[in-house]
PDB file of N, CA, C and O in Angstrom, chain B, residues numbered from 101:
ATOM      1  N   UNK B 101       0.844  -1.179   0.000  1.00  0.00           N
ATOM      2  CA  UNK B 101       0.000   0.000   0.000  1.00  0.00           C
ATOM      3  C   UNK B 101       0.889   1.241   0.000  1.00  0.00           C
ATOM      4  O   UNK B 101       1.711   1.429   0.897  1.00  0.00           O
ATOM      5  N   UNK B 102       0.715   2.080  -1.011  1.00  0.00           N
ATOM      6  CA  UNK B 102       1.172   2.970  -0.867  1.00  0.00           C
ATOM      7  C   UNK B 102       0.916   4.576   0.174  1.00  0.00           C
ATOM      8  O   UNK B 102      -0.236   4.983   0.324  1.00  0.00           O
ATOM      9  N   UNK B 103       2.186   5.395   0.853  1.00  0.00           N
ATOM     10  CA  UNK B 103       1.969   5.935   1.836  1.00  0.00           C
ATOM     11  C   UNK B 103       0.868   7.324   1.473  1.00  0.00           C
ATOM     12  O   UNK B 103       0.262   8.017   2.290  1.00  0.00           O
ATOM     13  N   UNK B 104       0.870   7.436  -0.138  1.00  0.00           N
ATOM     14  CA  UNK B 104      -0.601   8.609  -0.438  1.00  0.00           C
ATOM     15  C   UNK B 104      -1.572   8.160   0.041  1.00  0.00           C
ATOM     16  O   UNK B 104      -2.156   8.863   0.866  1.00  0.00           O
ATOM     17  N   UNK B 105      -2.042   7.008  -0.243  1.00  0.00           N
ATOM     18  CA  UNK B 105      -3.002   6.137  -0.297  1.00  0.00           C
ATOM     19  C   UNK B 105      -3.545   5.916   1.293  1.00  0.00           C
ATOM     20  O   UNK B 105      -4.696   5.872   1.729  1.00  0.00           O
ATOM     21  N   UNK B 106      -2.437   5.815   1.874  1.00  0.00           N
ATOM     22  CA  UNK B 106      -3.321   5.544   3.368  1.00  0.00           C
ATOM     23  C   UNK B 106      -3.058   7.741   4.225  1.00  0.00           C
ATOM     24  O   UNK B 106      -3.492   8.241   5.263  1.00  0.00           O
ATOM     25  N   UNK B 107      -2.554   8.082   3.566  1.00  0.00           N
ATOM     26  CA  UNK B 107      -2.778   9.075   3.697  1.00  0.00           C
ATOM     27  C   UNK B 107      -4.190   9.975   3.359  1.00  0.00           C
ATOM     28  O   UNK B 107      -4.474  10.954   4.049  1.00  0.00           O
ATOM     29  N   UNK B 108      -4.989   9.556   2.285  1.00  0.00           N
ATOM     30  CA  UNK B 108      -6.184   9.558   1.751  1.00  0.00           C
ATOM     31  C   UNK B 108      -7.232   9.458   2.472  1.00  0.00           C
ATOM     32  O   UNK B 108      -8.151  10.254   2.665  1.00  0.00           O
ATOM     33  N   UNK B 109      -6.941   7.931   3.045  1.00  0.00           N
ATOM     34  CA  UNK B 109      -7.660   6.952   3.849  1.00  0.00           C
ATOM     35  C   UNK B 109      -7.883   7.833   5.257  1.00  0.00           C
ATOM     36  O   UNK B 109      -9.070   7.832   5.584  1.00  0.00           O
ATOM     37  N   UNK B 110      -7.039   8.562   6.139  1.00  0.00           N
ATOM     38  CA  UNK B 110      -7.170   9.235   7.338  1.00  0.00           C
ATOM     39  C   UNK B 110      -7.706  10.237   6.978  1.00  0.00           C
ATOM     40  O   UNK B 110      -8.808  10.324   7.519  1.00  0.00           O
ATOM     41  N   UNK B 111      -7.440  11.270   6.163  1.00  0.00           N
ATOM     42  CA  UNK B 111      -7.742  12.292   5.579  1.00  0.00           C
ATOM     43  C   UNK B 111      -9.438  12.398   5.049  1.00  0.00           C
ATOM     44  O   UNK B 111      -9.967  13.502   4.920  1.00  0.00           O
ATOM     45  N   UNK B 112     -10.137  11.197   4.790  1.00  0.00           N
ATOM     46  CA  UNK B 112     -11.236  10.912   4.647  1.00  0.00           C
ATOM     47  C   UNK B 112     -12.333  10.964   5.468  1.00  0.00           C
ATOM     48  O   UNK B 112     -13.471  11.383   5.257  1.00  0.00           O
ATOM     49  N   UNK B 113     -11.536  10.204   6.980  1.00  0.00           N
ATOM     50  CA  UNK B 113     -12.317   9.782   7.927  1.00  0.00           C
ATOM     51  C   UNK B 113     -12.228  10.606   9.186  1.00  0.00           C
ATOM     52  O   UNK B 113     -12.628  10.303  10.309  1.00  0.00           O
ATOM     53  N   UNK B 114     -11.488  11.961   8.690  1.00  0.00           N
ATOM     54  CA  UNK B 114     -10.664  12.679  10.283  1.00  0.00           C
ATOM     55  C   UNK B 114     -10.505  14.205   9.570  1.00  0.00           C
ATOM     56  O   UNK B 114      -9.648  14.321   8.693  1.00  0.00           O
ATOM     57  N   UNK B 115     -11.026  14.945   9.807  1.00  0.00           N
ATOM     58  CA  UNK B 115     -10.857  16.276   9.618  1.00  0.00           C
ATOM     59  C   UNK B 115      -9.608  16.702  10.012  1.00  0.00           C
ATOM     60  O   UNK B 115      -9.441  17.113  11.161  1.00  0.00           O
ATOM     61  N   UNK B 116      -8.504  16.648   9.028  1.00  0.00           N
ATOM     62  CA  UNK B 116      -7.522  17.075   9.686  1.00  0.00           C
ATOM     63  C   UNK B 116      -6.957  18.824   9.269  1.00  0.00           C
ATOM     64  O   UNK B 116      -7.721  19.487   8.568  1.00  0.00           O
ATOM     65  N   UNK B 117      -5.568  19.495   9.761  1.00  0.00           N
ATOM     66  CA  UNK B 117      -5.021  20.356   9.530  1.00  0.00           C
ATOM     67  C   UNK B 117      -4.314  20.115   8.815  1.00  0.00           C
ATOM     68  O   UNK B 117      -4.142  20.753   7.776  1.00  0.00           O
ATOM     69  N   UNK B 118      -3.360  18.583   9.345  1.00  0.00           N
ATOM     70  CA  UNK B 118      -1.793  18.305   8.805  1.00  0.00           C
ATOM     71  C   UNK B 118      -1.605  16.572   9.054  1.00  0.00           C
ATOM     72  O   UNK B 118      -1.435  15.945  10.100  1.00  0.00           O
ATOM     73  N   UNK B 119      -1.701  16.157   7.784  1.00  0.00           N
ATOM     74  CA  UNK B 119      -1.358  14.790   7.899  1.00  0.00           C
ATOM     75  C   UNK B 119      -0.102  14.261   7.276  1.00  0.00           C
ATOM     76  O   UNK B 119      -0.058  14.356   6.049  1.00  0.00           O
ATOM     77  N   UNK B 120       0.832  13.773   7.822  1.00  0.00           N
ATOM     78  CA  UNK B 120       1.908  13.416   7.004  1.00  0.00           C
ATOM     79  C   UNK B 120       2.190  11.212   7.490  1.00  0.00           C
ATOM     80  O   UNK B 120       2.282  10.500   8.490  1.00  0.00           O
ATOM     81  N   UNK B 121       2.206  11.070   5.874  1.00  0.00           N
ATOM     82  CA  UNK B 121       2.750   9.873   6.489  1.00  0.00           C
ATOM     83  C   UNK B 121       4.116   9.436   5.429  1.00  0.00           C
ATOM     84  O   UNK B 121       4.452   9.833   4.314  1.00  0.00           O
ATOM     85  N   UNK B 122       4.770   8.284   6.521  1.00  0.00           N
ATOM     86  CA  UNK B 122       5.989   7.716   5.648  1.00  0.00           C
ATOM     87  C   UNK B 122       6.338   6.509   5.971  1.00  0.00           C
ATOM     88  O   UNK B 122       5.857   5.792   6.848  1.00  0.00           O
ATOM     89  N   UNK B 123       7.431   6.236   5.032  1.00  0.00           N
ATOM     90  CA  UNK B 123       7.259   4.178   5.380  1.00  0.00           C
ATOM     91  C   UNK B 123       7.190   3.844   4.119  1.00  0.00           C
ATOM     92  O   UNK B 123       7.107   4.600   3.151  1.00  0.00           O
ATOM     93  N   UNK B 124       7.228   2.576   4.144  1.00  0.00           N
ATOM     94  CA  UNK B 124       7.524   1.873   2.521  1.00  0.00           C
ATOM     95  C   UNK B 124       5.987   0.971   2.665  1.00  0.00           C
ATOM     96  O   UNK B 124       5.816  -0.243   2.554  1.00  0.00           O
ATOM     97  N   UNK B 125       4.982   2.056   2.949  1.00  0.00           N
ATOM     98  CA  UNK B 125       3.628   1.182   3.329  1.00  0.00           C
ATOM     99  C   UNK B 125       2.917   0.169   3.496  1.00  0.00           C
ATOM    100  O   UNK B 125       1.780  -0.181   3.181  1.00  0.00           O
ATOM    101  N   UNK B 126       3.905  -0.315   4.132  1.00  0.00           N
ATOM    102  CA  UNK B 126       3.792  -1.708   4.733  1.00  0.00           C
ATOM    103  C   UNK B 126       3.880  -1.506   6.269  1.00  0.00           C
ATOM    104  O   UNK B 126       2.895  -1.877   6.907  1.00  0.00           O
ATOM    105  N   UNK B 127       4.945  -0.957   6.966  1.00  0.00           N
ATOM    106  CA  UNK B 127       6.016  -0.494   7.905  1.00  0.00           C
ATOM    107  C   UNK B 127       5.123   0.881   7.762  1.00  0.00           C
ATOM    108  O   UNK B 127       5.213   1.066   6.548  1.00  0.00           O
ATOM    109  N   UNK B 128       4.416   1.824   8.209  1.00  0.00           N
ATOM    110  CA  UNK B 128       4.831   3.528   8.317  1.00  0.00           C
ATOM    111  C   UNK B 128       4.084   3.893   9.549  1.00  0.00           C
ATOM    112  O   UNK B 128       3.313   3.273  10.281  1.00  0.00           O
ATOM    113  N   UNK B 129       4.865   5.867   9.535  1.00  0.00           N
ATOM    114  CA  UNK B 129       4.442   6.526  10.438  1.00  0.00           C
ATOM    115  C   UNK B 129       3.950   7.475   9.937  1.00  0.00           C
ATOM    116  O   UNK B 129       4.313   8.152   8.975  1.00  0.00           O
ATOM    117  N   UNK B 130       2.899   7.563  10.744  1.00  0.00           N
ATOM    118  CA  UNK B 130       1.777   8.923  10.652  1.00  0.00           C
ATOM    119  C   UNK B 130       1.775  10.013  11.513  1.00  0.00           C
ATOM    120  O   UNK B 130       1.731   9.676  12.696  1.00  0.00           O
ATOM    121  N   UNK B 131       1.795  10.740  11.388  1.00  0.00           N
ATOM    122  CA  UNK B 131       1.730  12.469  12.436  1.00  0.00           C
ATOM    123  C   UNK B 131       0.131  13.000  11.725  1.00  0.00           C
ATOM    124  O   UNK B 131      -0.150  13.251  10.553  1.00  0.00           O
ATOM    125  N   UNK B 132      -0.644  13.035  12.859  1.00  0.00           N
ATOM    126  CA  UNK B 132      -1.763  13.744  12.497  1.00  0.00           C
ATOM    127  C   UNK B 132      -2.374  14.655  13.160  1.00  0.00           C
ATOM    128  O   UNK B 132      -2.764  14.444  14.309  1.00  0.00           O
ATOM    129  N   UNK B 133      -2.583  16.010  12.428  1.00  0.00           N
ATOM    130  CA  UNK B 133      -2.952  16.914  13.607  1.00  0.00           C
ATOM    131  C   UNK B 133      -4.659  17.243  13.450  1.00  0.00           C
ATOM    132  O   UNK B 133      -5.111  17.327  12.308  1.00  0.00           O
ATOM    133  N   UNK B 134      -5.411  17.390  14.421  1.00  0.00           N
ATOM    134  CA  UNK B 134      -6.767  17.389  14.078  1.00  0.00           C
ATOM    135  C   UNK B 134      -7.378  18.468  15.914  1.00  0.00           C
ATOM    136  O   UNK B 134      -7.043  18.541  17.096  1.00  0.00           O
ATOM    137  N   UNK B 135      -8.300  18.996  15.059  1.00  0.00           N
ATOM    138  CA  UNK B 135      -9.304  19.828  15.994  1.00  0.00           C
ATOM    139  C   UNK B 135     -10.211  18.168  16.768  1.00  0.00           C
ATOM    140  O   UNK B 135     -10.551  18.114  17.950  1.00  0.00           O
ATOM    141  N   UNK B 136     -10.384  17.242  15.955  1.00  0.00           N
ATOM    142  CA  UNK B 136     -10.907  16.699  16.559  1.00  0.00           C
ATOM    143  C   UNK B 136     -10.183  15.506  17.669  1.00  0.00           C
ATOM    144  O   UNK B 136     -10.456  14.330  17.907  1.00  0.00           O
ATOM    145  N   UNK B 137      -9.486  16.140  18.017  1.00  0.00           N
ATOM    146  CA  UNK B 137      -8.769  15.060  19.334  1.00  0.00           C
ATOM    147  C   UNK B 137      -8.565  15.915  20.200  1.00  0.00           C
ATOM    148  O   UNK B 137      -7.567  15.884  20.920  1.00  0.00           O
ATOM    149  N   UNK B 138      -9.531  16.874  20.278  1.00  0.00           N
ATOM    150  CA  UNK B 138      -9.329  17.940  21.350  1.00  0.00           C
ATOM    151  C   UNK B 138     -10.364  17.063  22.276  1.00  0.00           C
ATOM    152  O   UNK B 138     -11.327  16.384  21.924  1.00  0.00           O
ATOM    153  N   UNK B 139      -9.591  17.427  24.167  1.00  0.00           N
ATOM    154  CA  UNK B 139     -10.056  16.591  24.381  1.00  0.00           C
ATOM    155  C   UNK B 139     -10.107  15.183  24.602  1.00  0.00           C
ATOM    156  O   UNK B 139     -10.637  14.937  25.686  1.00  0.00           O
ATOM    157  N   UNK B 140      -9.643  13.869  23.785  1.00  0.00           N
ATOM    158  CA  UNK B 140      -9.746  13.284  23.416  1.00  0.00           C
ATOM    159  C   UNK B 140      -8.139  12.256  24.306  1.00  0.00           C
ATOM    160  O   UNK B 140      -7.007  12.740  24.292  1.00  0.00           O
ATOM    161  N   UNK B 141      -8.433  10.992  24.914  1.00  0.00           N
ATOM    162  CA  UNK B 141      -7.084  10.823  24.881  1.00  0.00           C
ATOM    163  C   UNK B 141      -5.834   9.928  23.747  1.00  0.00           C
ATOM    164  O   UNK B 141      -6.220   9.336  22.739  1.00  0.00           O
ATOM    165  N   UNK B 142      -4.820   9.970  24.031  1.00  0.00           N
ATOM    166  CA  UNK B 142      -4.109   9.767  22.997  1.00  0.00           C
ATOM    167  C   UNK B 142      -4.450   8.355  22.431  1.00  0.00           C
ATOM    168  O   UNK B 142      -4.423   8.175  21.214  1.00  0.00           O
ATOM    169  N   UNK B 143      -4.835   7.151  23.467  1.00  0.00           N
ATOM    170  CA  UNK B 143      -5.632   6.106  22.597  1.00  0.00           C
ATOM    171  C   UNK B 143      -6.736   6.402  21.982  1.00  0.00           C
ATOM    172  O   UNK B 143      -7.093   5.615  21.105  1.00  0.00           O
ATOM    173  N   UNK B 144      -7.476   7.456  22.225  1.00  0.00           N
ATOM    174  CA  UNK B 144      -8.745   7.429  22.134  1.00  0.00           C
ATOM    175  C   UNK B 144      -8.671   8.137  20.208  1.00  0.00           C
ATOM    176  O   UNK B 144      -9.447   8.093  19.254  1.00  0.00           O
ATOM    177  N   UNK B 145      -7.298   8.718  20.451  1.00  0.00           N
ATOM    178  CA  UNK B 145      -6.783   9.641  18.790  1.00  0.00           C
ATOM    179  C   UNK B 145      -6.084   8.290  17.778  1.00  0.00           C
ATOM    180  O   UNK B 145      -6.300   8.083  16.584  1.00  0.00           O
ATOM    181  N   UNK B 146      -5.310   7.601  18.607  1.00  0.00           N
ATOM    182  CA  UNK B 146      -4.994   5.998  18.193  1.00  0.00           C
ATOM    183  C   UNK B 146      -6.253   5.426  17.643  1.00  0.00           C
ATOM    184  O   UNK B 146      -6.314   5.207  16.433  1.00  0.00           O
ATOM    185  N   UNK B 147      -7.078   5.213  18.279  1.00  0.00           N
ATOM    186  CA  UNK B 147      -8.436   4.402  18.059  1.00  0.00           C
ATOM    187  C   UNK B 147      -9.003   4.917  16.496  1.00  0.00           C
ATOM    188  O   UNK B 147      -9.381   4.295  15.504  1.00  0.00           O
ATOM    189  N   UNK B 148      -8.877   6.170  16.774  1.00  0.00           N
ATOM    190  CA  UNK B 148      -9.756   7.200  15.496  1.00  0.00           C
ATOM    191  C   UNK B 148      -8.870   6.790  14.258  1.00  0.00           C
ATOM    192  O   UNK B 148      -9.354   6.305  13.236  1.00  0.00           O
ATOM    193  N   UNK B 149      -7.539   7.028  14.443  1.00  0.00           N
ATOM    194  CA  UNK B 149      -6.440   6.851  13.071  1.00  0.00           C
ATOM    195  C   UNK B 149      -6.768   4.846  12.703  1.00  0.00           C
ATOM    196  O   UNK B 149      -6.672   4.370  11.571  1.00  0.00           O
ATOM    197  N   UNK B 150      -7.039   4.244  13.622  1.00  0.00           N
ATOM    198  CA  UNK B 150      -6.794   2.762  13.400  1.00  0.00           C
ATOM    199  C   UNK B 150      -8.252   2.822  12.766  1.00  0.00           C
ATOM    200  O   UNK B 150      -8.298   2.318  11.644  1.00  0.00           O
ATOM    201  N   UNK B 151      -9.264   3.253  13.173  1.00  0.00           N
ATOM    202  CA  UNK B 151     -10.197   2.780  12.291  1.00  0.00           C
ATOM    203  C   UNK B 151     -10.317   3.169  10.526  1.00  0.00           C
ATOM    204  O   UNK B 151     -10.393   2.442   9.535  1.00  0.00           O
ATOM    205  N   UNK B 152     -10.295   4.458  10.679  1.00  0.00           N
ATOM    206  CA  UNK B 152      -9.940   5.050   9.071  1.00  0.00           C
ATOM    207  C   UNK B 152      -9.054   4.187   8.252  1.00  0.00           C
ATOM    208  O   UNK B 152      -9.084   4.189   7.022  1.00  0.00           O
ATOM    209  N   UNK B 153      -8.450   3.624   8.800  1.00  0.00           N
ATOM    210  CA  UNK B 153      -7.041   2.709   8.223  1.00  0.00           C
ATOM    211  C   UNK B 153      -8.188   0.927   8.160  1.00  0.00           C
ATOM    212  O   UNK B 153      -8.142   0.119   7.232  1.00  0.00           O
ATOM    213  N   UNK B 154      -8.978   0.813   9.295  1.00  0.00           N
ATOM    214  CA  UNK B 154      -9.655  -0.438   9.340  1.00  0.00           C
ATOM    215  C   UNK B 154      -9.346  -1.720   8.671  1.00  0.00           C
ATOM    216  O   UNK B 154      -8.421  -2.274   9.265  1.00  0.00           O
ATOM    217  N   UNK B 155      -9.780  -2.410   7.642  1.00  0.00           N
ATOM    218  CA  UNK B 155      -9.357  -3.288   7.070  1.00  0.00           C
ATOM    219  C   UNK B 155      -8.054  -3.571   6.601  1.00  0.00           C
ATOM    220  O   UNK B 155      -7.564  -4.690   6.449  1.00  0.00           O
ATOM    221  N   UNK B 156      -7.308  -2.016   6.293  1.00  0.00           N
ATOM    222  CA  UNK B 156      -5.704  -2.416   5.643  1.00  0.00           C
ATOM    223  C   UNK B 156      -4.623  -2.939   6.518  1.00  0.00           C
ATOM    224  O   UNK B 156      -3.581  -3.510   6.196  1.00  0.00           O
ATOM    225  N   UNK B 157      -5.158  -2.574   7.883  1.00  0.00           N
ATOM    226  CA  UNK B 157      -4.776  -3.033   8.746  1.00  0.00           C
ATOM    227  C   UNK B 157      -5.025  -4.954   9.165  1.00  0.00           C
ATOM    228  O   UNK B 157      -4.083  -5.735   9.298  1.00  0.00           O
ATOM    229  N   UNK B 158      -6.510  -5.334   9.298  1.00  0.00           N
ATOM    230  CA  UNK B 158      -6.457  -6.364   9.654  1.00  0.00           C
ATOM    231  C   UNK B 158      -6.416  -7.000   8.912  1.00  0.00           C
ATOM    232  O   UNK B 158      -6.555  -8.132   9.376  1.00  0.00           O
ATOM    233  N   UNK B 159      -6.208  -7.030   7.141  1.00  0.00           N
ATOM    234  CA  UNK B 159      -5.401  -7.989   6.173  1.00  0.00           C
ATOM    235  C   UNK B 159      -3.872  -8.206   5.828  1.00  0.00           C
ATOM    236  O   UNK B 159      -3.109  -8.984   5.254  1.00  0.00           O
ATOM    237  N   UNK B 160      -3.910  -7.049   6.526  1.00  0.00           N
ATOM    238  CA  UNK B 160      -1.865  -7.281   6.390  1.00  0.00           C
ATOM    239  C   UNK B 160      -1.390  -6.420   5.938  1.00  0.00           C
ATOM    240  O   UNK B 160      -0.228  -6.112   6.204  1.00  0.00           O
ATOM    241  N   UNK B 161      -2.354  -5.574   4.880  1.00  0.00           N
ATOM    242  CA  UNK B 161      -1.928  -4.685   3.861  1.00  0.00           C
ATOM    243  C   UNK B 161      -0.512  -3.157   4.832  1.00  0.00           C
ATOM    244  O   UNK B 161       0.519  -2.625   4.420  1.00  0.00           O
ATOM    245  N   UNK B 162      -1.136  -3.065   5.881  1.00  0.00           N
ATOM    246  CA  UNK B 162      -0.255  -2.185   6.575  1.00  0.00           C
ATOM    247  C   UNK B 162       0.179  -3.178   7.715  1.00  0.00           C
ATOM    248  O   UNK B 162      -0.804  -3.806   8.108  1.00  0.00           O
ATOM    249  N   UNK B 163       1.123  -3.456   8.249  1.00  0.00           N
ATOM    250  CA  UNK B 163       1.615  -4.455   8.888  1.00  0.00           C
ATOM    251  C   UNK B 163       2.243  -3.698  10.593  1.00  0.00           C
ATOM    252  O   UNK B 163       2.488  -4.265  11.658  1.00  0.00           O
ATOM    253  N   UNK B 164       2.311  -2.545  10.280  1.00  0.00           N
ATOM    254  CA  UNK B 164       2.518  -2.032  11.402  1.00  0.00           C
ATOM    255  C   UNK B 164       2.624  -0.258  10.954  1.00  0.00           C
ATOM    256  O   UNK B 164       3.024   0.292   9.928  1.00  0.00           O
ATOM    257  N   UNK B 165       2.112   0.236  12.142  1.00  0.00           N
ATOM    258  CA  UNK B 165       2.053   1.523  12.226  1.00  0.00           C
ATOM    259  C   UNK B 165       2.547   2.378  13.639  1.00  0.00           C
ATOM    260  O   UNK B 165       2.470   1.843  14.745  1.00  0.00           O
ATOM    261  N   UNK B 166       2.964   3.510  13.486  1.00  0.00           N
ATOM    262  CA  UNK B 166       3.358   4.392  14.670  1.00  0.00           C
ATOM    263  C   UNK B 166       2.544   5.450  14.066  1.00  0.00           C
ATOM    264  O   UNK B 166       2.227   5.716  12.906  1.00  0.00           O
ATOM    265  N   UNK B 167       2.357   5.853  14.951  1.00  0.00           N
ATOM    266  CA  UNK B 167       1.157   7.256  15.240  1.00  0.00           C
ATOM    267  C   UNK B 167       1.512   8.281  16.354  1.00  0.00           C
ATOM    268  O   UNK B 167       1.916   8.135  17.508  1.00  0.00           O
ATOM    269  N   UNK B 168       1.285   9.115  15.773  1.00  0.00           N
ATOM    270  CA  UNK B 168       1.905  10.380  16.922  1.00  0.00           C
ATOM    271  C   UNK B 168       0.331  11.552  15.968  1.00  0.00           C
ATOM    272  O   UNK B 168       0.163  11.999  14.833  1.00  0.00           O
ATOM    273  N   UNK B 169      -0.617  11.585  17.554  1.00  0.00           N
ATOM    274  CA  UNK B 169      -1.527  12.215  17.373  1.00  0.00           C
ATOM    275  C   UNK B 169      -1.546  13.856  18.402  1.00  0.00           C
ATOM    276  O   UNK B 169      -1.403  14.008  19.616  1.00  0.00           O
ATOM    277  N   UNK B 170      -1.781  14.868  17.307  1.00  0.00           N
ATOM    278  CA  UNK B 170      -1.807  15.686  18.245  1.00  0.00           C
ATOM    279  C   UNK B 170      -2.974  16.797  17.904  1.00  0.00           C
ATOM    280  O   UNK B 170      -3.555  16.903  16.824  1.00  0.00           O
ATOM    281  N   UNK B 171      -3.212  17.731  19.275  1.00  0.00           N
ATOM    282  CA  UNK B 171      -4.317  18.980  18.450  1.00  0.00           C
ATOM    283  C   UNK B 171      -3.181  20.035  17.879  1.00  0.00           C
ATOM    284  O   UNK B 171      -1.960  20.172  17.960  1.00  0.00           O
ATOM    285  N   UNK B 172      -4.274  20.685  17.270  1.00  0.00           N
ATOM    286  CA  UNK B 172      -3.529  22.123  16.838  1.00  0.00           C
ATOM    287  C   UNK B 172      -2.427  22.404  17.728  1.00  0.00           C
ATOM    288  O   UNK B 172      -1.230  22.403  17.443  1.00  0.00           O
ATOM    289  N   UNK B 173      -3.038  22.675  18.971  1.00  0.00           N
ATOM    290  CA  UNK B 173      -2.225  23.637  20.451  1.00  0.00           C
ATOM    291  C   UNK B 173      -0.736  22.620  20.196  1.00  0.00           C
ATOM    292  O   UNK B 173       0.223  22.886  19.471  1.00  0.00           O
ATOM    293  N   UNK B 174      -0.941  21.474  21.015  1.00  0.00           N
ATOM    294  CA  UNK B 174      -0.174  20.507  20.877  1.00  0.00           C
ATOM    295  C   UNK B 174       1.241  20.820  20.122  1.00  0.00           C
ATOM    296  O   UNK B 174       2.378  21.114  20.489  1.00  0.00           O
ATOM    297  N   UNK B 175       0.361  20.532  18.469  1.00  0.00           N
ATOM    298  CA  UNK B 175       0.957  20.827  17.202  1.00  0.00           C
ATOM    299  C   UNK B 175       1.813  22.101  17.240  1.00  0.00           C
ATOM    300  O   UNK B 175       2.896  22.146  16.656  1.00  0.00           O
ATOM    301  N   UNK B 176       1.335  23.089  17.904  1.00  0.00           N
ATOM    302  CA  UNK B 176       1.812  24.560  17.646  1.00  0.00           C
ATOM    303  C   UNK B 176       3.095  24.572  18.585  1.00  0.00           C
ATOM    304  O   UNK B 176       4.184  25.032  18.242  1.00  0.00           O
ATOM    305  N   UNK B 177       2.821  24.022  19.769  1.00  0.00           N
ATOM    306  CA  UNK B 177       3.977  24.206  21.199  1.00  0.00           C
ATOM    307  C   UNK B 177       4.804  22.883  20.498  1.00  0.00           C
ATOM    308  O   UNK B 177       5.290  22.332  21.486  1.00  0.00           O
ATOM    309  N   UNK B 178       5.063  22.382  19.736  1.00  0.00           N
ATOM    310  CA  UNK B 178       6.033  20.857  19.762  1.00  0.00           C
ATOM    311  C   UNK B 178       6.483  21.470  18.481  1.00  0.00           C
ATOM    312  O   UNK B 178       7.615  21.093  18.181  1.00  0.00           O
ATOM    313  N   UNK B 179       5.991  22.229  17.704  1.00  0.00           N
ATOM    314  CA  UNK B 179       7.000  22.442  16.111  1.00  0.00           C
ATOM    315  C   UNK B 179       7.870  23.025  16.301  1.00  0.00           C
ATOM    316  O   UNK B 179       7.780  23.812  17.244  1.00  0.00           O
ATOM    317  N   UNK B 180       8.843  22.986  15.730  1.00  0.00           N
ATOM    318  CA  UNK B 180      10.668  23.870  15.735  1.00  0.00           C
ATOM    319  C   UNK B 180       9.950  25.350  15.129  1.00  0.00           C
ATOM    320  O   UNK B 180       8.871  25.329  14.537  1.00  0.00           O
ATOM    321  N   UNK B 181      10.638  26.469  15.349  1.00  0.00           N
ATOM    322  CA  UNK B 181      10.563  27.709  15.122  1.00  0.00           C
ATOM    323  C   UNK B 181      10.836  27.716  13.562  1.00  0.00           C
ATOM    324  O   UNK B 181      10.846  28.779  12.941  1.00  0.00           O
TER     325      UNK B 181
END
């Protein structure tokens, strides 16, 4: 699977700001920033990214993932200048 492609896939199911993913899409990592994990805890932002992804996940197609979920605020205080 390619990393546009499941980039698509979150981007579909998650109102985001800023989605980036990478990996040889099999293997990847996602950074996603969203208004909607305000609130929300970091499994609970895990939970949201794993479902959008749903099936590619439980056929194999993505074989493993890292996720680093954050809000805007989050997003804003953790970026380099």
């Amino acid at each position: 699977m390619q990393v546009d492609d499941i980039k698509l896939l979150i981007e579909k199911s998650i109102s985001c700001r800023n989605v980036q993913v990478s990996g040889d899409g099999c293997n990847v990592k996602a950074l996603v920033v969203s208004d909607e994990f305000e609130g929300k805890t970091l499994l609970a932002r895990q939970r949201m990214i794993y479902a959008a992804l749903g099936d590619k996940i439980s056929s194999g197609e993505i074989h493993a993932i890292s996720i680093n979920a954050y809000t805007p605020q989050q997003w804003e205080e953790k970026a380099p200048e």
